[in-house]
C-alpha positions as CSV (number, residue, x, y, z in Angstrom):
1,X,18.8,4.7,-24.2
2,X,15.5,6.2,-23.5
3,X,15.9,7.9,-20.3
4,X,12.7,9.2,-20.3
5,X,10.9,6.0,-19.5
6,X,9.0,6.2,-15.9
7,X,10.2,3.9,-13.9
8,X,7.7,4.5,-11.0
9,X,4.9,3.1,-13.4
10,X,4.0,-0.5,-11.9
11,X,5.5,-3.1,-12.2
12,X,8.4,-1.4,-12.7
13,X,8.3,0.3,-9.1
14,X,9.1,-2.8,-7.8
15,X,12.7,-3.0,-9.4
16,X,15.8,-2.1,-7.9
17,X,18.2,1.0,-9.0
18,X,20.6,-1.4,-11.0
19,X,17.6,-3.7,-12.3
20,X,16.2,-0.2,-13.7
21,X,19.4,0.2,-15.1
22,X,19.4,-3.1,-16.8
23,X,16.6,-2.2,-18.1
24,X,16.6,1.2,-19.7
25,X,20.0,-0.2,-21.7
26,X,17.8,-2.7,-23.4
27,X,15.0,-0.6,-24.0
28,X,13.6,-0.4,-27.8
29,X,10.8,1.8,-29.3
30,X,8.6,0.4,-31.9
31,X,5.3,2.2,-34.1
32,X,2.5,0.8,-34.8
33,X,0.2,2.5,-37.3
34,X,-3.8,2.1,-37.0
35,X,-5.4,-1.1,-37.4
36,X,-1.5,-2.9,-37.3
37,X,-1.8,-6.0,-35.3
38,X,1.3,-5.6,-32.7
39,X,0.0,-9.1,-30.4
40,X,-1.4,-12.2,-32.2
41,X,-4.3,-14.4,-30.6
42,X,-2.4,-17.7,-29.7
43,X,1.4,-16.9,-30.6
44,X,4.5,-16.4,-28.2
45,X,5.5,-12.3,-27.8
46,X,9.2,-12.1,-27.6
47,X,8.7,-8.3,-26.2
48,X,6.8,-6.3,-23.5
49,X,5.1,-3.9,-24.7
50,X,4.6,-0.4,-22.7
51,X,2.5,2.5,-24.3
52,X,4.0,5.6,-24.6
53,X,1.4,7.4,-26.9
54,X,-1.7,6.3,-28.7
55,X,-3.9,3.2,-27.7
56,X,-4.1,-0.7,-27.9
57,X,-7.2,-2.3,-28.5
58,X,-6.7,-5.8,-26.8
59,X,-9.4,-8.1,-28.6
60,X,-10.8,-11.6,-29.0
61,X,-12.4,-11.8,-32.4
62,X,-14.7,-8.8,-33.1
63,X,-15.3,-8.0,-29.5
64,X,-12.9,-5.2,-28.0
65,X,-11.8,-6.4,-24.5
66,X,-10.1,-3.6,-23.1
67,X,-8.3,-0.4,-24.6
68,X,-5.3,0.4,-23.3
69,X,-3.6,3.7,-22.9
70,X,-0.5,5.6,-22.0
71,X,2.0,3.8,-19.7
72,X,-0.4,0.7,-19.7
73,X,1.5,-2.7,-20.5
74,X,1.0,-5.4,-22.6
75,X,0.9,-8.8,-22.8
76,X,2.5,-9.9,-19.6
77,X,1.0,-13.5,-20.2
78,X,2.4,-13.6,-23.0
79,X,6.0,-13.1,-22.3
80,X,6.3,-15.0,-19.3
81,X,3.2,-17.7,-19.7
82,X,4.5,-18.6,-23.5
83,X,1.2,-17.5,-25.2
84,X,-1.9,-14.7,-25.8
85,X,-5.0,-15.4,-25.6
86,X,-5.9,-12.5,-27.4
87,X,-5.2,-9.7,-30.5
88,X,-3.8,-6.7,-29.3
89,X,-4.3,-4.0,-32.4
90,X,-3.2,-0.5,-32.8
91,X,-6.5,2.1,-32.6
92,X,-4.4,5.1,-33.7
93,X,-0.8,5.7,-34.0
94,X,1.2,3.7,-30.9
95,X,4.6,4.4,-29.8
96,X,5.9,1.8,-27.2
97,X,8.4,0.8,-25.0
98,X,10.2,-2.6,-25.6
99,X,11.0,-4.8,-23.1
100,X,12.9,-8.3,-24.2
101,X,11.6,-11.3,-23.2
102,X,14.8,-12.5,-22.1
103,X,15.7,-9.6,-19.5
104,X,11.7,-9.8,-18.3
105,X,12.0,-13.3,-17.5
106,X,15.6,-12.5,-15.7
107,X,13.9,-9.6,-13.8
108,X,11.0,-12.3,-12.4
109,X,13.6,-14.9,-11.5
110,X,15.3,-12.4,-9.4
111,X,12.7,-10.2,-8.4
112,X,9.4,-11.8,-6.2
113,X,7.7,-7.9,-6.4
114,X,8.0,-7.3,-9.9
115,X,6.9,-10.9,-10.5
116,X,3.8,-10.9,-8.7
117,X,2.7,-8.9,-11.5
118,X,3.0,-11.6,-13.9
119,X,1.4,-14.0,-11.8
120,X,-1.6,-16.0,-13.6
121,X,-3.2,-16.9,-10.4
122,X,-5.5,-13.1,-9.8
123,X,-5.5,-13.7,-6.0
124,X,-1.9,-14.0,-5.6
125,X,-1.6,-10.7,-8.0
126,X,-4.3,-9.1,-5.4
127,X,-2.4,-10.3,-2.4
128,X,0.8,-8.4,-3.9
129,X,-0.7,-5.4,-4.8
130,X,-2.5,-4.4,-1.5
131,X,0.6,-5.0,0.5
132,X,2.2,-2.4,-2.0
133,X,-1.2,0.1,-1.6
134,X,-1.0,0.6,2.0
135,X,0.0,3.8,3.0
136,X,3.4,5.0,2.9
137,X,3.8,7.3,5.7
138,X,1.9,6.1,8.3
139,X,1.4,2.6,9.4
140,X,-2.1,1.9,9.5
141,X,-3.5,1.1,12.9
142,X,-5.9,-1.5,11.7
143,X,-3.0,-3.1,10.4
144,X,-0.9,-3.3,13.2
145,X,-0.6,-5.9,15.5
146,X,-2.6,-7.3,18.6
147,X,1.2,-7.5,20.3
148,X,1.3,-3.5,19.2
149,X,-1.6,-2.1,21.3
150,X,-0.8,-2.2,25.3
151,X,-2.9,-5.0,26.8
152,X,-3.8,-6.2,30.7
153,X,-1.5,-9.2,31.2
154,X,-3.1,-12.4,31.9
155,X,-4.2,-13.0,35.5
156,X,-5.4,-16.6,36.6
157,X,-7.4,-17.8,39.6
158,X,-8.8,-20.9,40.6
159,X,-12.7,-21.5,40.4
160,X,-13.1,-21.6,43.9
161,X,-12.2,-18.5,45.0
162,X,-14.7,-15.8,46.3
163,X,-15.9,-13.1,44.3
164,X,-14.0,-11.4,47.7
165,X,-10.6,-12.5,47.0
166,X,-11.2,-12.4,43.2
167,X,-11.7,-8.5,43.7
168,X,-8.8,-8.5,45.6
169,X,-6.6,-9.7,43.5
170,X,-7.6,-7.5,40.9
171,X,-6.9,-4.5,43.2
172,X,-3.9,-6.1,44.1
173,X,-3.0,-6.5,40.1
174,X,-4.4,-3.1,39.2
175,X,-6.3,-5.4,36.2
176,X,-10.2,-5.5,35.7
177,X,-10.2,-8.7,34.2
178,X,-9.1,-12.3,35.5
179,X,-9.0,-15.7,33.9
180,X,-10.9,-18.2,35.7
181,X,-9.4,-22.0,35.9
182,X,-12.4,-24.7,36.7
183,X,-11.2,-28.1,35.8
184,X,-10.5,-28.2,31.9
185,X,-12.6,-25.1,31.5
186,X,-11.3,-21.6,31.2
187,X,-13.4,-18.9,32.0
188,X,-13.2,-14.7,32.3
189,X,-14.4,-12.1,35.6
190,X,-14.4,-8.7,34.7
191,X,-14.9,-6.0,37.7
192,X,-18.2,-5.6,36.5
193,X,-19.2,-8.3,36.7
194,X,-18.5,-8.8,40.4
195,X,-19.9,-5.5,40.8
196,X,-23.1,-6.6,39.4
197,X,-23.3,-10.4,41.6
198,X,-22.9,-8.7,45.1
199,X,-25.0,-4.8,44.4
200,X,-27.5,-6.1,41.8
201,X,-28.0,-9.9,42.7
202,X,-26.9,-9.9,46.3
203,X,-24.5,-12.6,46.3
204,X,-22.8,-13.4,49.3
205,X,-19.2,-12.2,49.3
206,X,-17.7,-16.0,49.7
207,X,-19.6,-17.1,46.6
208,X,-17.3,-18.8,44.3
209,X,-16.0,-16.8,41.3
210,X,-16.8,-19.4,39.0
211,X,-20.5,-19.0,39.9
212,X,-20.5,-15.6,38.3
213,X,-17.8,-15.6,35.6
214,X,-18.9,-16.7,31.4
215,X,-17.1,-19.5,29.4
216,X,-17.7,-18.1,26.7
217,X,-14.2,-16.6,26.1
218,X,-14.1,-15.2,22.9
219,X,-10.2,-14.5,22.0
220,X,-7.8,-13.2,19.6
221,X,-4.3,-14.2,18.7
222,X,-1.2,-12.1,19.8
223,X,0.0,-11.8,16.5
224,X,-3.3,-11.1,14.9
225,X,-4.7,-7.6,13.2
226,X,-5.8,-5.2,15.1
227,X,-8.9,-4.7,12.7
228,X,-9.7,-8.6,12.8
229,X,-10.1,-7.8,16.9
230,X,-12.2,-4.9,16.0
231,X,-14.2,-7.4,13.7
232,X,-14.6,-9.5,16.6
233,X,-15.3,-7.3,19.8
234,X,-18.2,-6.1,16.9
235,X,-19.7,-9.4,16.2
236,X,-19.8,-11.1,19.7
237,X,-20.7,-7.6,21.7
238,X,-17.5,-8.1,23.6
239,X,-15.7,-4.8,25.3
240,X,-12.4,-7.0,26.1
241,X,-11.0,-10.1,24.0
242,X,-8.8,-12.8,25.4
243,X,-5.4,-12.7,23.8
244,X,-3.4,-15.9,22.7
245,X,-0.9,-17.1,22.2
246,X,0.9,-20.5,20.9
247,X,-2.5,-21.9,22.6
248,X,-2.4,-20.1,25.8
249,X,-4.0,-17.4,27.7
250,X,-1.3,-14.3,27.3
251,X,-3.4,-11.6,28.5
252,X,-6.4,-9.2,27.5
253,X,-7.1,-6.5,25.1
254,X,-9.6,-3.6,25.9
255,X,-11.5,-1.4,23.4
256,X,-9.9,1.1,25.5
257,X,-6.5,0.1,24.6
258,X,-7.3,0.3,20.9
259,X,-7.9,4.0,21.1
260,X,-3.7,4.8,21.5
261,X,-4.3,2.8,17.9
262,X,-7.0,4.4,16.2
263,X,-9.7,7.1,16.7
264,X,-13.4,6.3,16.1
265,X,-12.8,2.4,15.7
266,X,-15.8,0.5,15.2
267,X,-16.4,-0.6,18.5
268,X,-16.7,3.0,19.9
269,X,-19.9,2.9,17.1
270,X,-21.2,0.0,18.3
271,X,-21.3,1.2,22.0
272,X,-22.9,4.3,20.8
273,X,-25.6,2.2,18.8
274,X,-26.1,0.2,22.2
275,X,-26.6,3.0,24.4
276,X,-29.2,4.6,22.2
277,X,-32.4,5.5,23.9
278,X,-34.5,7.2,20.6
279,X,-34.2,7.0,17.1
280,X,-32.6,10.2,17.0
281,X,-29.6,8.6,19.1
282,X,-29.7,5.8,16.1
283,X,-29.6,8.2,13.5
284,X,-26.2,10.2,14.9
285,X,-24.8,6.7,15.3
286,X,-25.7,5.7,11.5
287,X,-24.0,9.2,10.8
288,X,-20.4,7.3,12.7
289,X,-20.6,4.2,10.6
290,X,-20.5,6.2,7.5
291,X,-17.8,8.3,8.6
292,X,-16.0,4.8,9.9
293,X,-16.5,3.8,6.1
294,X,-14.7,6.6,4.8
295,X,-11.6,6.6,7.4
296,X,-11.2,2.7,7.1
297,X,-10.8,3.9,3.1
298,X,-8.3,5.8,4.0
299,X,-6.5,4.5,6.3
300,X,-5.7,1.9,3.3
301,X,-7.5,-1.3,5.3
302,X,-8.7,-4.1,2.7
303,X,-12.4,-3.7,1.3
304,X,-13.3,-7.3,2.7
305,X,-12.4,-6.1,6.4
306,X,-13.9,-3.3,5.5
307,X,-17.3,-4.7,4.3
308,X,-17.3,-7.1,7.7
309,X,-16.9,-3.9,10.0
310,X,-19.4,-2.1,8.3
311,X,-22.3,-5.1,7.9
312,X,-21.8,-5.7,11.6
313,X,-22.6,-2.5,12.4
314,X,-25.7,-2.2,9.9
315,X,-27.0,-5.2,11.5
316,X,-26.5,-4.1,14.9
317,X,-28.5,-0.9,14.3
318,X,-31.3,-2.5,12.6
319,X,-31.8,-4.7,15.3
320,X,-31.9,-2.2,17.6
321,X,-34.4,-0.4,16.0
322,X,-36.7,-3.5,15.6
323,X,-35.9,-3.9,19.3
324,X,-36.8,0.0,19.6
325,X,-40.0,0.4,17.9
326,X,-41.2,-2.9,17.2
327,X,-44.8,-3.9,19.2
328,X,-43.9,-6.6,21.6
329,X,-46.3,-9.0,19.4
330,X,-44.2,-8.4,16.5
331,X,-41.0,-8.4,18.6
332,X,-41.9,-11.9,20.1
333,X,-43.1,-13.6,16.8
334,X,-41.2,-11.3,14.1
335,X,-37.7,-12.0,12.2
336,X,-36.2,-9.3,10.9
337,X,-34.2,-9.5,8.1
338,X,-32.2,-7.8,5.3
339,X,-31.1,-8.9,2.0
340,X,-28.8,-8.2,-1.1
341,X,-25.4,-6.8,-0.7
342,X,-26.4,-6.3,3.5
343,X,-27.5,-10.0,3.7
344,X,-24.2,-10.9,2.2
345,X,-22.1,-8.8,4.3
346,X,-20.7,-7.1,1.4
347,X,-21.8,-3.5,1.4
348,X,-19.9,-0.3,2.4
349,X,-21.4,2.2,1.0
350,X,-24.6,2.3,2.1
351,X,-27.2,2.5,-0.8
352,X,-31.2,1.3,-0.5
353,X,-33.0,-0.6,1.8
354,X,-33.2,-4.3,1.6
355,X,-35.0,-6.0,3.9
356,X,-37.8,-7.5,5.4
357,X,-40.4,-8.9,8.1
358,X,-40.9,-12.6,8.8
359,X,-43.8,-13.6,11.1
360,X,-43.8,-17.0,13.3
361,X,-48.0,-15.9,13.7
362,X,-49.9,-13.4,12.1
363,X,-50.1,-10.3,14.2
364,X,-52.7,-7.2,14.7
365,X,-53.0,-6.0,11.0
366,X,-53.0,-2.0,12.9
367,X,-49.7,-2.8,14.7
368,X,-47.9,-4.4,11.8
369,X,-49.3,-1.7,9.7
370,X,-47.6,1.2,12.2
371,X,-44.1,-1.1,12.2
372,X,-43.7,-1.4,8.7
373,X,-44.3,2.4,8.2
374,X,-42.1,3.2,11.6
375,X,-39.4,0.9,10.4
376,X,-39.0,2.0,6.8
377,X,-39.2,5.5,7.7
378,X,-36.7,5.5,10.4
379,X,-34.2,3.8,7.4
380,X,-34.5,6.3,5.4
381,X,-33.5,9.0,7.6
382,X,-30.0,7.1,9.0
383,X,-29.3,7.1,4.6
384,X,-31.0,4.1,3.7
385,X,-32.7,5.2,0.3
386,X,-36.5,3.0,-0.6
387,X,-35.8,0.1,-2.6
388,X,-36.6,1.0,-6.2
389,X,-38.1,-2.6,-6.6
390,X,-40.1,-2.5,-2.8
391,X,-38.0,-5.1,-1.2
392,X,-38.4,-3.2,2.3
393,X,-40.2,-3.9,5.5
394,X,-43.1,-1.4,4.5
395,X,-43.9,-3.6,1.4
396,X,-47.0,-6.7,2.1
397,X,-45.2,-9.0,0.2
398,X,-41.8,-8.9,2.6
399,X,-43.6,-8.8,6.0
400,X,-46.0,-11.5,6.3
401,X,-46.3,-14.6,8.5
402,X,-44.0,-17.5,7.6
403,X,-46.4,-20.0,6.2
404,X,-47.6,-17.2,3.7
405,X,-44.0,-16.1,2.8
406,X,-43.4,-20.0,1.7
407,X,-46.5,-20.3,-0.5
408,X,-45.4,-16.7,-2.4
409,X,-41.8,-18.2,-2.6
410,X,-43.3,-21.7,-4.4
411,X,-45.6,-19.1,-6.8
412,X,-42.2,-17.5,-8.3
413,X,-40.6,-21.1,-8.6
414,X,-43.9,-22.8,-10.0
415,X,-45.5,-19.8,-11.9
416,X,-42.9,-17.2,-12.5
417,X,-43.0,-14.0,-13.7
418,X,-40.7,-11.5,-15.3
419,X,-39.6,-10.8,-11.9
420,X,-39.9,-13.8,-9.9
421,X,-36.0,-14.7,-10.8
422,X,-35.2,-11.4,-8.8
423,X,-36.7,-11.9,-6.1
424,X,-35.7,-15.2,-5.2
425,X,-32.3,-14.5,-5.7
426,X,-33.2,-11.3,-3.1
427,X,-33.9,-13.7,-0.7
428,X,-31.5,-16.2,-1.0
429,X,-29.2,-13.7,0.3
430,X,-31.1,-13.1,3.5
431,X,-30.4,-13.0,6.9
432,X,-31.7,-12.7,10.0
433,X,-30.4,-10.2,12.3
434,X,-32.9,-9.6,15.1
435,X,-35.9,-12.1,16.9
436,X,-37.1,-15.6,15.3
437,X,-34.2,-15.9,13.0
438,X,-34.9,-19.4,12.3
439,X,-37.9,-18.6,10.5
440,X,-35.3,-17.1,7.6
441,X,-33.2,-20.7,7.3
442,X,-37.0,-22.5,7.3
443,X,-38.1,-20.3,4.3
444,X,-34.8,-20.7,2.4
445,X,-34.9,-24.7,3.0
446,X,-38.1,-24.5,1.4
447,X,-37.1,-22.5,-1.7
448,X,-34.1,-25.2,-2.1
449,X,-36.1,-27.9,-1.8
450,X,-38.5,-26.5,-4.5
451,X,-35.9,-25.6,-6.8
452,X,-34.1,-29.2,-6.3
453,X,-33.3,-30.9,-9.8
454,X,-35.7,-28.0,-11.3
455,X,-32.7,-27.8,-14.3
456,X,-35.2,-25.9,-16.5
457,X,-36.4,-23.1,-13.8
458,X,-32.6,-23.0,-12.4
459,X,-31.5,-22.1,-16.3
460,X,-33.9,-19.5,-16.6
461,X,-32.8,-18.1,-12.9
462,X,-29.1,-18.7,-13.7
463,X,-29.7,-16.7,-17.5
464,X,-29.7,-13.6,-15.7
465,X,-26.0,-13.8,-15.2
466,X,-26.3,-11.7,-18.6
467,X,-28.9,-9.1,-17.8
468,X,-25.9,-6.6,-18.1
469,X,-23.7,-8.3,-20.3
470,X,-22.8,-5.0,-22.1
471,X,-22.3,-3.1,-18.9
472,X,-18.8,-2.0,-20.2
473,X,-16.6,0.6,-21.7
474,X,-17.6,1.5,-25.2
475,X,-20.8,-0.3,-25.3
476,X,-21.9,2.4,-22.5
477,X,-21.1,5.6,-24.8
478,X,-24.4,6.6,-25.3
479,X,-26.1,6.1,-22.1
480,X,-23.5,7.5,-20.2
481,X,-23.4,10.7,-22.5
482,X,-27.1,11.2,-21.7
483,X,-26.1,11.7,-17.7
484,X,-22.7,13.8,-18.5
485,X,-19.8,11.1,-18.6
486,X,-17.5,9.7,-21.0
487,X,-17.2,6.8,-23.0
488,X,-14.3,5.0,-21.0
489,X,-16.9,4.7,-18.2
490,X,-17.9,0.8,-16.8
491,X,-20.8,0.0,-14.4
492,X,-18.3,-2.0,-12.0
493,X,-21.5,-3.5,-10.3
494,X,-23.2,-4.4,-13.6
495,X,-19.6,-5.8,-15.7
496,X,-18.3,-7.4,-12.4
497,X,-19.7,-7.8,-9.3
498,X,-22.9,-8.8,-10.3
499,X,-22.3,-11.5,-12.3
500,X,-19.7,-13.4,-9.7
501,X,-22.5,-12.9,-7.0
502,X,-25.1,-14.7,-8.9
503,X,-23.6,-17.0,-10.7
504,X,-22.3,-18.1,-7.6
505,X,-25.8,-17.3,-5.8
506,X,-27.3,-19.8,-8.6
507,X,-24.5,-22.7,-7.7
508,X,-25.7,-22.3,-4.5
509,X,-29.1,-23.2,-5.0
510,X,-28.1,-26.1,-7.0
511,X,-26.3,-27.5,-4.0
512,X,-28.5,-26.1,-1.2
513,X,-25.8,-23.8,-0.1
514,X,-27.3,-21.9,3.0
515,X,-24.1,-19.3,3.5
516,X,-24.8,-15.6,2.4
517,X,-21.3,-14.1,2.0
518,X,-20.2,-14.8,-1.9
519,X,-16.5,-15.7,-1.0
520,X,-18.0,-18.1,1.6
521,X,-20.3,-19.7,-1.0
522,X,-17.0,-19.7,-3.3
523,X,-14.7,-22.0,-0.3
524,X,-17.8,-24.1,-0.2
525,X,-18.5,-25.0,-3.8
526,X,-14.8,-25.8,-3.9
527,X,-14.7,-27.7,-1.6
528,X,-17.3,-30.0,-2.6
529,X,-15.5,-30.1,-6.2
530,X,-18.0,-28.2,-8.0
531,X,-15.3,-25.2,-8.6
532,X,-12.2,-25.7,-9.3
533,X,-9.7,-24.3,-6.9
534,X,-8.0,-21.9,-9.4
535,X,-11.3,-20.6,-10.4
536,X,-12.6,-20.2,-6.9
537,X,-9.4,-18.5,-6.0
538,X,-10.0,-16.2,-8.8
539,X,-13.4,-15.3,-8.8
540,X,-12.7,-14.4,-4.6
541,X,-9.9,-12.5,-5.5
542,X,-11.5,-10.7,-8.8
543,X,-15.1,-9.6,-6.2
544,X,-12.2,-8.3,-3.5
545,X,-10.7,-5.8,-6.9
546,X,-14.0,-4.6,-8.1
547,X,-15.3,-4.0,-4.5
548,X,-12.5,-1.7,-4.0
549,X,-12.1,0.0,-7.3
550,X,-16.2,0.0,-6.5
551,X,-16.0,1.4,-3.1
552,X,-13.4,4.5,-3.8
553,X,-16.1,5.6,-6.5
554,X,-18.7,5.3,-4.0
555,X,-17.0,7.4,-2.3
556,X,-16.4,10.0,-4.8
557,X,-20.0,10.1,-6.2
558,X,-21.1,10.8,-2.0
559,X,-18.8,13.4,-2.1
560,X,-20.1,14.9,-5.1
561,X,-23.6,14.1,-3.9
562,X,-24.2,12.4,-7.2
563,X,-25.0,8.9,-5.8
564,X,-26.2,7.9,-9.0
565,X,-22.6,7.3,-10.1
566,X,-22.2,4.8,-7.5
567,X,-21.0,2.3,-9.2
568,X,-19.2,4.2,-12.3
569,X,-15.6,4.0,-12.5
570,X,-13.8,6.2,-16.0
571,X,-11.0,3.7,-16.4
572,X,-8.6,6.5,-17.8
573,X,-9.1,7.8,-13.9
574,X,-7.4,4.9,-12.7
575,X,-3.9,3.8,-12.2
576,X,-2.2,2.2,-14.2
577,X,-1.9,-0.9,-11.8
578,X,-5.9,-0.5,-10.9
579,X,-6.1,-0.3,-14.6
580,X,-4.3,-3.9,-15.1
581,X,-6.4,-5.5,-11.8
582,X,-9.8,-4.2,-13.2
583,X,-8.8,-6.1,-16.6
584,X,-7.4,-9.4,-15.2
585,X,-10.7,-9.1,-13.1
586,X,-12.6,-9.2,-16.2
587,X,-11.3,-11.6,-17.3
588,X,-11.8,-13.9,-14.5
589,X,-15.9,-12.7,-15.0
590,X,-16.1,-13.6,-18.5
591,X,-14.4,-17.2,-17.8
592,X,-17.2,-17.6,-15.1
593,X,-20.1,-16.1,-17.5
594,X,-19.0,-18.8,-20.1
595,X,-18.6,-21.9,-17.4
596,X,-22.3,-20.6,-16.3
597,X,-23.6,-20.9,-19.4
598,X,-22.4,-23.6,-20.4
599,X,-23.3,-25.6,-17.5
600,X,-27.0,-24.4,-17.4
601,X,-26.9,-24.3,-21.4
602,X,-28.2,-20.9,-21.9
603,X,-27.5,-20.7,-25.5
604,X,-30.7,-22.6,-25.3
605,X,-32.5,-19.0,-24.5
């Protein structure tokens, strides 16, 4: 009975004592000697495998999918989904564990955690896994509970009351904020704002309170997250959200209150970014967001959450410094807007700039001039590398008047060139964030329209799905030995996340998809039937793993001030159940590359 196997390696952390037990009585050990298929493609395995020395090269045909190492297990689909869809060969001399079929399908009947990692649906694997991730030792405040943090109970008053008696009351209540009840409408009063209608506007003391309270009641439910409030009170500007509960009005929850939850939550950024007077105050505040990156990390809060707390607060600043520096002729007829991962609402780590300038009118050519340079500069000190490729404010070609932009948008559909593909997809994934942001939605409806039923430009745009088709380990040992890494090194952005975003990004200009957030593209091309919902499942749940495998190198590479390795994950670094996400991820990319290709026929190319 080999005792030495390691039961804390997943999926077998998920077992009990006794189901451990079980299992180590019916472990096996089996060799393998180089080149011995163990797996073969399209047959039933009647054992788990689990490496204890040597390697597994998991293949399909010639092509080496994955090679798998110590404590890494294989083929789970196999065993419990009847057969492989791939060769899994010995590279050197393997010993392995042996797990019966029989007792592994026992163990999944019985056990819901150690079956989630058989699951063939990726999403419901990632849904399992996460739970398991978060932190052991402390309960992360962002995942806490609305009903955890103390909150002002709800205090209603009719419409017609004074703003006399509605200060009253809240003396009387020792609460800042009341909800206001005028007919079928619900409305909120906070202190200040009473403050503000009898100092500021002069309002006579018996003026109803419905007069001076807002409508727009932007709430959050009781038993909600405590980071999806944070998400909100973000978005919407809001100090205070209305809580709810089972449809009613249960009381209010205060950034203040937040803070016996969690220290430097992204609201407390925000408020700093609002209250900045100079770009120096913006630059200390784009310091905070960074920092609000790496404790959101830490604290063990999803990357998605993650991503929406830090794009908010991105968007926020930029707008504040077009509101800051901008000329008022740019700043009454100007968009501003940024694109790529920012546009999407899927970076965290900041990297370069992407973004741009879009005119209702043409302006003074000296005062756009002193923006651009103003703008672009004042990025790049808060962290915001130049654009490699010049997709920033300072370049002519994204800061020019609306009617201009268009005609340059139907040159790169009508007369491309080498790089006209890029930069529509750029732009596709805009946003705007500050000013005339209807001018963004004008220009994209334009671009759709001109690439409607264009099947031979939208194959050409769509081929690029393989510009980094061998982005991956082994195919990278040469390149990456030139900048000092290994050869079990991937390019997560280039092998994952950039084929999901534009394959889906191309979809979307099939079908005139406005959205700019890939998983919301994803719910919307199912939807309408053009995904399946398996596959849209997938692919959302596959971008969620490679953003956060991503975003923990990001980290690393900052740390090391090597931001060139951004994106560079060494797979023997990784655990082993990071190890088994990152290659059911992969898998879900490649069965997207191939429905891509075949449905814009790119063998054609």
């Amino acid at each position: 009975m080999p005792q030495s196997f390691d039961s804390r390696n997943p999926p077998f952390d998920r077992l009990t004592h006794d189901e451990i037990m079980r299992l180590r009585a019916a472990l096996d050990i089996g060799y393998f000697r180089p080149g011995e298929v163990i797996v073969e493609n399209g047959t039933a395995a009647e054992l788990l495998h689990v490496i204890i020395k040597g390697s597994v090269e998991e293949r399909d045909g010639e092509t080496v999918e994955a090679r798998l190492g110590p404590k890494d297990t294989f083929d789970a689909r196999a065993v419990v989904h009847g057969t492989t869809g791939s060769f899994f060969v010995a590279a050197e001399e393997t010993l392995c564990y042996l797990v019966p079929r029989s007792l592994v399908l026992d163990l999944v009947r019985s056990n819901p955690g150690f079956a989630a990692f058989f699951y063939s649906e990726i999403s419901h694997k990632l849904e399992s896994y996460s739970r398991r991730r978060e932190p052991e030792n402390v309960e992360s405040v962002l995942r806490a509970r609305v009903h955890d943090a103390r909150r002002l109970p709800a205090v209603f008053v009719d419409g017609t009351v004074s703003i006399e008696a509605a200060g009253l009351t809240m003396r009387e209540r020792d609460n800042n904020a009341l909800f206001v009840r005028d007919g079928e409408r619900v409305g909120i009063v906070t202190g200040m704002n009473l403050s503000k209608a009898a100092v500021l506007d002069r309002r006579p003391l018996d003026t109803p309170v419905r007069d001076v309270c807002h409508f727009d009641v932007v709430s959050v439910g009781n038993d909600d997250f405590i980071f999806e409030a944070l998400i909100l009170m973000t978005r919407h500007n809001k100090r205070r959200l209305a809580v709810k509960e089972n449809g009613y009005y249960v009381g209010v929850l205060e950034d203040i209150d937040i803070l016996g939850l969690v220290a430097g939550n992204s609201q407390l950024v925000a408020g700093r970014i609002d209250r900045a007077r100079n770009v120096d105050h913006l630059a200390d505040a784009a310091c905070d967001i960074q920092a609000q990156v790496e404790r959101l990390a830490g604290q063990g809060v999803r990357v998605g959450a993650i991503a929406e707390i830090t794009s908010d607060l991105n968007r926020r600043l930029f707008a504040k410094l077009f509101e800051m520096i901008a000329p008022p002729t740019v700043r009454e007829t100007g968009c501003m807007m940024i694109m790529g991962s920012e546009g999407r609402g899927e970076q965290t780590v900041r990297t370069d700039q992407d973004n741009g300038l879009l005119l209702a009118t043409p302006v003074p050519a000296d005062e756009l001039a002193s923006f651009r340079a103003a703008f672009s500069k004042a990025l790049e000190r808060f962290g915001f590398a130049p654009c490699p490729g010049g997709v920033m404010v300072n370049n002519p070609q994204w800061s020019q008047p609306i009617d201009e932009f268009i005609r340059q948008i139907r040159s790169w559909v009508l007369t491309p060139d080498e790089f006209s593909a890029m930069k529509l997809g750029i732009f596709f994934d805009a946003v705007g964030i500050a000013g005339r942001t209807e001018l963004v939605n004008r220009a994209k409806m334009s671009m759709v329209e001109l690439m409607r039923g264009e099947s031979a430009y939208l194959a050409r745009f769509a081929r690029y799905i393989d510009q980094f088709a061998g982005a991956s380990a082994g195919v990278l040992t040469s390149l990456m030995a030139t900048i000092g890494v290994g050869s079990d090194v991937i390019d997560i952005k280039k092998s994952g996340t950039f084929p999901i975003v534009h394959g889906i990004r191309t979809l979307s200009i099939e079908h005139g998809i406005l959205a700019t957030p890939t998983v919301e593209r994803i719910r919307v091309l199912t939807q309408s039937g053009v995904l399946g919902e398996e596959l849209g499942r997938d692919l959302a749940g596959a971008l969620y793993i490679l953003m956060e495998i991503r975003l923990h190198s990001q980290l690393h590479a900052t740390k090391m001030g090597k931001p060139e390795l951004e994106s560079l994950v060494r797979v023997g670094e990784l655990s082993t159940a990071d190890r088994d996400l990152l290659r059911d991820a992969l898998r879900v990319v490649k069965r997207f590359r191939e429905l891509i290709r075949n449905r814009y026929h790119l063998g054609l190319f």
